[in-house]
N, C-alpha and C positions, 0 to 999 in steps of 0.2 A: 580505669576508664569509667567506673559505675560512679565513681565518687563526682567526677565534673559532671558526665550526665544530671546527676543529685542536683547540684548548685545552678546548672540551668535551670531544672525541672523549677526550683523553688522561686529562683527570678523572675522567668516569664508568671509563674502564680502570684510574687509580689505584684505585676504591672498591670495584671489582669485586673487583680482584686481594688489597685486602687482606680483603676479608670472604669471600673464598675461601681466603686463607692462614691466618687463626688458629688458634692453637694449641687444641688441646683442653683443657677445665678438666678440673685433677682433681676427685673425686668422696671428699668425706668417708668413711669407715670404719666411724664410730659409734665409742663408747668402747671402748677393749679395759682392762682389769685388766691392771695392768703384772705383777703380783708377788702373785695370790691370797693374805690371808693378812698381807699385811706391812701394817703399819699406819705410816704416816707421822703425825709431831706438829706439821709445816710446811708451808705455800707452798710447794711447786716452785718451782723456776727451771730454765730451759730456755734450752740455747745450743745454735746450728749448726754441724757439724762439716763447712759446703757444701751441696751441694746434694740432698744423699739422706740424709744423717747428720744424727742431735741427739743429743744427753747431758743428760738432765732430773738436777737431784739432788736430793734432800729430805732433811729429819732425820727416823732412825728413832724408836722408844719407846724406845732405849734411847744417846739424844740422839747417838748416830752419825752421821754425814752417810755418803748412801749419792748411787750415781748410777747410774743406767740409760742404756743406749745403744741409738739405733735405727740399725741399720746398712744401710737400707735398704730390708728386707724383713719384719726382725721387730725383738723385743726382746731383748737380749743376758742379761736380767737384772740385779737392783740387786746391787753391789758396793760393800763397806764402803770406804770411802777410808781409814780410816787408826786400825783397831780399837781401843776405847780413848779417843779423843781425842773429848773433850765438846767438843760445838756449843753454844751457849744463844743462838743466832738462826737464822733463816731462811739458807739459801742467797743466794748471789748468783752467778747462772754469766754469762760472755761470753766469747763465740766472739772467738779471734787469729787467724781465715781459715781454711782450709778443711784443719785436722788437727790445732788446737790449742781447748783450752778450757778454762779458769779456773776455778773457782769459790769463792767465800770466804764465810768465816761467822766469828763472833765466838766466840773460847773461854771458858771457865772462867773466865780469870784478866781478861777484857776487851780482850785483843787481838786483833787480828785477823789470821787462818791464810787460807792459801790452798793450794790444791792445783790441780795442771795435768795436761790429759790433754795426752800427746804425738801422738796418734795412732795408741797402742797401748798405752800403760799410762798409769797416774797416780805422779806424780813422789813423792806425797809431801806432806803439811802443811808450810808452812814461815810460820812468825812473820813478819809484812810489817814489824813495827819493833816490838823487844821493848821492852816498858814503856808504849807508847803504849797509854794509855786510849780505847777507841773504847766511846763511850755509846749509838750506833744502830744 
C-alpha cells in the first residue's frame, strides 16, 4: 500500500511542478507597416535569423527585390539587394541557422539568382546555373 501511495505522491508532484513551470506566451503586436509608402508587387517570404531575428523580402514596383530585417526589437528598414537587377517572381527566403539567409527569385532572362545575408550584409545576386531555364 505505501509503495502506490509513493507513485501517486510523486505524479501529482510531476503535474504540479510542470504547470507551475511553463513558460509565458508571447502576446501578438497587431500589424505594424514595415515601410509606410513602399509598395510591394509580391508574397513575402520570411526566414529566421534564430531566435529574435527574421529577414522578410518582397519585390518592389520597380521589380527590385528588397528585404527587411527584425533585429529584435524593431525593423531595420527594406534594403534593395542588388539595384538594377529585375525579379519576375516571388521571393523565396530559408534560414541556414541562426546568421545566415538565402533568398531567390527568378530573373529577367529565366534564371534563377540568389542572394545571402551573412549576418551582416548581403553577398550579392549570384546565377545558381547560368542557362538553366527555371519555368516556376
Amino acid at each position: 500500500m505505501m509503495k502506490r501511495k509513493f507513485i501517486i505522491l510523486i505524479g501529482t508532484t510531476s503535474v504540479i511542478l510542470s504547470l507551475v513551470s511553463q513558460p509565458a506566451f508571447a502576446v501578438w503586436t497587431g500589424f505594424v507597416n514595415l515601410q509606410p509608402g513602399a509598395i510591394v508587387t509580391s508574397d513575402p517570404s520570411c526566414a529566421s535569423l534564430g531566435t529574435t531575428q527574421v529577414i522578410c523580402a518582397a519585390k518592389g514596383t520597380d521589380s527590385n527585390l528588397y528585404a527587411n530585417r527584425f533585429n529584435g526589437s524593431s525593423w531595420t528598414g527594406f534594403v534593395n539587394l542588388q539595384p538594377g537587377a529585375i525579379v519576375t517572381s516571388d521571393p523565396s527566403c530559408a534560414s541556414l541557422g541562426t546568421t545566415q539567409v538565402i533568398c531567390a527569385a527568378k530573373g529577367t532572362d529565366s534564371n534563377l539568382y540568389a542572394n545571402r545575408f551573412n549576418g551582416s550584409s548581403w553577398t550579392g545576386f549570384v546565377n545558381l546555373q547560368p542557362g538553366a531555364i527555371v519555368t516556376s
